[in-house]
C-alpha positions as CSV (number, residue, x, y, z in Angstrom):
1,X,-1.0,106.3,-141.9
2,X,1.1,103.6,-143.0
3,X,2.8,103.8,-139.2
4,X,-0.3,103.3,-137.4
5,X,-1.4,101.0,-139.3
6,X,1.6,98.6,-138.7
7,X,1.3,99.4,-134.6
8,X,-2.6,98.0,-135.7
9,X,-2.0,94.3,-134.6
10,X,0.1,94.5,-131.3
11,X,-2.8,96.9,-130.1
12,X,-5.2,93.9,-131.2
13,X,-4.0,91.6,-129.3
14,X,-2.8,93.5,-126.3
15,X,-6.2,94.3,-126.0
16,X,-7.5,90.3,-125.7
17,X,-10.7,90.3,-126.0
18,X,-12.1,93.8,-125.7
19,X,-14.9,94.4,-128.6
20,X,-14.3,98.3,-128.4
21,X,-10.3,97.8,-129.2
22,X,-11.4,95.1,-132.0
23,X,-13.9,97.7,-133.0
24,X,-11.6,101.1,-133.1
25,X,-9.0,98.9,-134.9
26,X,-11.1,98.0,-137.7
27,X,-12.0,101.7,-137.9
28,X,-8.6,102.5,-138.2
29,X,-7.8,100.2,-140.5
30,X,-10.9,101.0,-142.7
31,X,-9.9,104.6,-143.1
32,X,-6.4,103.1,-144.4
33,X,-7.8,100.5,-146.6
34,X,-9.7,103.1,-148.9
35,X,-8.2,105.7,-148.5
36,X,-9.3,109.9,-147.9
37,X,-11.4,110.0,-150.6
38,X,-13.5,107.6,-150.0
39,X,-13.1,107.7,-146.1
40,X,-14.8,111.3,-146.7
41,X,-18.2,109.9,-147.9
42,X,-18.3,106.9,-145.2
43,X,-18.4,106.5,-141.7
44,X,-17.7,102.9,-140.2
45,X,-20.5,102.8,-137.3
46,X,-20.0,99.6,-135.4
47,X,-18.8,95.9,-135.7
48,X,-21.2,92.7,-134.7
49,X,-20.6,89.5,-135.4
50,X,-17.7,90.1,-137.5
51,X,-19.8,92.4,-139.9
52,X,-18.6,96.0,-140.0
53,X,-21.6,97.8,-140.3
54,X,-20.4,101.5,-142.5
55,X,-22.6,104.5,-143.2
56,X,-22.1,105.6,-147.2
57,X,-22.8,109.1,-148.6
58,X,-25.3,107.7,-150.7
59,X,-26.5,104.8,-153.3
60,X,-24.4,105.5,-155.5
61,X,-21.2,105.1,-153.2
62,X,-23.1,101.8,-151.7
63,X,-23.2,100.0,-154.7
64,X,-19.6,100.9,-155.7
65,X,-18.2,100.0,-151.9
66,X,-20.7,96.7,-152.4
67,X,-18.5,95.6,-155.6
68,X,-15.4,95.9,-153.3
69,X,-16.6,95.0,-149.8
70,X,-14.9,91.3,-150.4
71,X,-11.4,93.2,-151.2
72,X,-11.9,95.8,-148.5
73,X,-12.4,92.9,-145.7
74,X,-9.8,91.3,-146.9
75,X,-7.5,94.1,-146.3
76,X,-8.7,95.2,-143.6
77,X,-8.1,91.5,-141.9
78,X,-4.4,91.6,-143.5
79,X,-3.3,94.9,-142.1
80,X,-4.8,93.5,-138.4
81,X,-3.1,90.3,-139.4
82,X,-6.5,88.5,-137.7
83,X,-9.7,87.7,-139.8
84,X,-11.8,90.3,-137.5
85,X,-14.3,91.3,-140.7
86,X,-16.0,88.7,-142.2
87,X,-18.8,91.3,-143.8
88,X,-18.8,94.7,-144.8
89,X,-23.2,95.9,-144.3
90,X,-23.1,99.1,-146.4
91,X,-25.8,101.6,-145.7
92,X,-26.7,105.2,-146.9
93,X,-27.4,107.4,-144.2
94,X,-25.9,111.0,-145.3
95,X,-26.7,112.5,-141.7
96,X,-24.0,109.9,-140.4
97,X,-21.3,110.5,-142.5
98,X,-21.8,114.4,-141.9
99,X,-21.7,113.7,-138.5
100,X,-18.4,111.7,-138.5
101,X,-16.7,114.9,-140.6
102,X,-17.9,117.7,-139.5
103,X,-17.3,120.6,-142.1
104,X,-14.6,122.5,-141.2
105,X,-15.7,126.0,-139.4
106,X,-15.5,128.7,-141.9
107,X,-12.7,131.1,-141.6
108,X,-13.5,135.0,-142.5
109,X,-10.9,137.3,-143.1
110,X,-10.9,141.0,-142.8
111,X,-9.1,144.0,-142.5
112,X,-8.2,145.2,-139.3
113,X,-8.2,148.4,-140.3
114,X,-12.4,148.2,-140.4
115,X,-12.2,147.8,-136.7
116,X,-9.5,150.4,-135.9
117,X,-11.6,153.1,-137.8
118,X,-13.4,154.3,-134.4
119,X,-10.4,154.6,-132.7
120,X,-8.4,156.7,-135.1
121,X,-9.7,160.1,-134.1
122,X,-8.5,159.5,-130.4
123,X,-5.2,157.8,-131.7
124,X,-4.6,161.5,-133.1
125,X,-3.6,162.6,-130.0
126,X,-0.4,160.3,-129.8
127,X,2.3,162.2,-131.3
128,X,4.6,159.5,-131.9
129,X,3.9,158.2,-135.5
130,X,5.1,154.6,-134.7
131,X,3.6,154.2,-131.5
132,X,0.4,155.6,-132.8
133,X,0.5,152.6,-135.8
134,X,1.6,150.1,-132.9
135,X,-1.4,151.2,-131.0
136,X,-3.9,150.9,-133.9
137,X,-3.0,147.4,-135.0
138,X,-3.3,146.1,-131.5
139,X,-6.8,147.7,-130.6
140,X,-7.9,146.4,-134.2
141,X,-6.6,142.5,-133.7
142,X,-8.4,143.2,-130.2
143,X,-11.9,144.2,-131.7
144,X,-11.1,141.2,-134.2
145,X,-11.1,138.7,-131.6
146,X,-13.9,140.3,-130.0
147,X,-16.2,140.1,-133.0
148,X,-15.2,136.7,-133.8
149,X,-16.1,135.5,-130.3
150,X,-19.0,137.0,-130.3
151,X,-19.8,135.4,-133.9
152,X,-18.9,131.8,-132.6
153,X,-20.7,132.3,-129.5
154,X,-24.1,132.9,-132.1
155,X,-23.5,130.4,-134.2
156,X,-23.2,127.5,-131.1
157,X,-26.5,129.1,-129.7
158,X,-27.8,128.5,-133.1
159,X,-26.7,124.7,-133.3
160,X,-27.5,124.5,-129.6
161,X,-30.8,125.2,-130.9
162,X,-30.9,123.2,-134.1
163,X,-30.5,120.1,-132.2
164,X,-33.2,120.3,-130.0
């Protein structure tokens, strides 16, 4: 990140006085500062007034981030090369911080043989030995993909519905 962050300043000031630029560069520059670790269990939510308001995983990541807010600000204002943080407000909120990294979707693996099983007793009939192999492992990546659209498609309906 080290070359995004040094690009940081010019974007700062290209941007005059435009809050959102000010604002995503502090982002940026927070997720530098302390690193993937603890960018994980934080999400930085908005800056006011100088004071970067930042969503924690919980009190126990508050009071640690509280002990190094002063360090953290100061970083964060070096890399920018502008003091733009003054403050650091620290906050638990553990539906933020999911929503800011959303877990990974989960990947499932399986053989593609299981889908190919209907199809053996009609791929009998072609006589070539190779093409009859070729044949099999296409129609089973086909009724992979299938399946697994029809499993993403469910599981969006069911977050569709979740957040209502």
């Amino acid at each position: 990140m080290e070359g995004l962050t040094s690009l940081l300043p010019k974007v700062l000031r290209g941007a005059g006085d435009s809050a959102e630029a000010r604002e995503q560069c502090v982002f940026a520059a927070w997720t530098s500062v302390v690193g993937s670790q603890v960018s994980r269990v934080t999400a930085p939510l908005g800056l006011h007034q100088n004071r970067l308001a930042v969503a924690v995983l919980d009190d126990t990541w508050r009071i640690q981030l509280k002990k190094m807010s002063a360090q953290i600000a100061f970083k964060i204002n070096a890399i920018l090369r502008s003091p733009v943080v003054k403050a650091i407000d620290l906050a638990v909120s553990e539906k933020r911080v999911h929503a800011a990294h959303p877990a990974p979707a989960r990947v499932a693996f399986s053989d593609p043989a299981t889908y190919a099983i209907p199809l053996r007793q009609n791929a009998g009939l072609i006589p070539d030995q190779d093409l009859r192999d070729a044949f099999l492992r296409a129609a089973g990546k086909c009724l992979e993909r299938t399946a697994m659209k029809t499993r993403q498609s469910s599981n969006e309906t069911r977050t569709d519905n979740t957040n209502r």
